[in-house]
N, C-alpha and C positions, 0 to 999 in steps of 0.2 A: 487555477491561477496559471497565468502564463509568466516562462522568467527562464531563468535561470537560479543555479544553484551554489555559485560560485561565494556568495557571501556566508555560507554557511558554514563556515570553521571560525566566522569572526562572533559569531554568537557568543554571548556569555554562557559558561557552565558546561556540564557534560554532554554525554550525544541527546539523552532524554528529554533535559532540559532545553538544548537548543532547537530539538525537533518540536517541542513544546511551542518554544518560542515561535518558528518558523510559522507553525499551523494555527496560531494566533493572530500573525502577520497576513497569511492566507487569507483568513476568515473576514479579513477587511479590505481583501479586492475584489474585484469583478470576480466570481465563479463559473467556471465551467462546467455546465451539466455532465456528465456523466455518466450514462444507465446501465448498468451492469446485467448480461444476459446470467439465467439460475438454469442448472443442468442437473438431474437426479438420477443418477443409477443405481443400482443394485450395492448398498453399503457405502455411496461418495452421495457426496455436493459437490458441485463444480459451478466457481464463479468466473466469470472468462467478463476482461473491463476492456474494450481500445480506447486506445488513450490519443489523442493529436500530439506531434510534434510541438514541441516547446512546451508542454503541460507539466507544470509541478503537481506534485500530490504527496500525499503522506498517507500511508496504511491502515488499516486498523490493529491493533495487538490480537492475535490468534493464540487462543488461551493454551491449544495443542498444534505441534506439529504438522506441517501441511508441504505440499509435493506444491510447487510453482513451477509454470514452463512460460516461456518467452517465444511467441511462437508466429511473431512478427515485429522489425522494427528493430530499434537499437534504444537502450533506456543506460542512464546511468542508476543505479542503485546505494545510498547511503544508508547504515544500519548500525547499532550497536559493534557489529563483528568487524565494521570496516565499510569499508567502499567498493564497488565494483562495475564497469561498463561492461554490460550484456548486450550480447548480440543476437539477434534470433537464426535457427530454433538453438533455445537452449530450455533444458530441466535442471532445476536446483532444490535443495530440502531447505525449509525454514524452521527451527525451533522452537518452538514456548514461548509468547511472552518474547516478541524479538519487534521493533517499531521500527518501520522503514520508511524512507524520502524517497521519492523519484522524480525523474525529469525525463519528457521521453524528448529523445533527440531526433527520432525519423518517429510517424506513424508507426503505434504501437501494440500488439494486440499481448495482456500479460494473463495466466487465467493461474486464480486458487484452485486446489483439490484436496477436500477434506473428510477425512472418515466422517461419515451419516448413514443412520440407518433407521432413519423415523421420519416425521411430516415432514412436509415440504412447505411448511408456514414459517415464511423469514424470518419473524417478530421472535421464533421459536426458535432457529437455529442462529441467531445474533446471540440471542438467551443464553446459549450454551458453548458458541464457538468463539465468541468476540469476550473480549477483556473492556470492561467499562473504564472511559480515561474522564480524566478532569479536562474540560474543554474551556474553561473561565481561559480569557485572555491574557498573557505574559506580558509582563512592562520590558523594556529593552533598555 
């Protein structure tokens, strides 16, 4: 989805709830494809996504800990912990179980890296590294 992110404090309810709402809202505009390039080294997955300028998105919940770098472009970042505009190159840690928005403001290149040290079958490391969310659509 292309937008901006600026009505997003007028959502009902907490950050969950609104990012909830948000990616409900998404799911009924035009979507932007997306294809995220997969990187295997020796004990990591590495998912590296460029984003276009003006793209909203919203995360997946990463059931563990994961090293993020920004390593193109400027994005703003909304999360549980707060809010943040990132500027590339930057590395930051993510915690457990932490659901984030974004908006990338210039062309953006933003990439996960997560401990793995088994196949390389997506369907397999979604299984084990992604948190299953309830997708049913939110009333506003």
């Amino acid at each position: 989805m292309v937008g901006e992110l600026r009505a997003f404090d007028s959502l009902p309810g907490d950050f969950r709830a609104r990012v909830s709402t948000l990616q409900g809202l998404m799911l009924k505009q035009e979507q932007v494809h997306l294809e995220p390039q997969h990187y295997f080294a020796h004990g990591t997955y590495t998912r590296v996504l460029d984003i276009p300028a003006g793209v909203i998105l919203t995360g997946k919940i990463h059931r563990y800990s994961c090293t993020n770098m920004l390593i193109k472009g400027r994005i703003k970042v909304v999360c549980d912990e707060g809010e943040a505009l990132l500027v590339a190159p930057c590395v930051f840690y993510t915690g457990p179980n932490v659901k984030k928005a974004i908006v990338a403001i210039e062309d953006s290149t933003f990439v996960n890296i997560h401990p793995w040290n088994n196949t390389d079958d997506l369907d397999a490391i979604e299984a084990k590294l992604i948190v299953a969310e309830d997708t049913t659509e939110q009333e506003i």
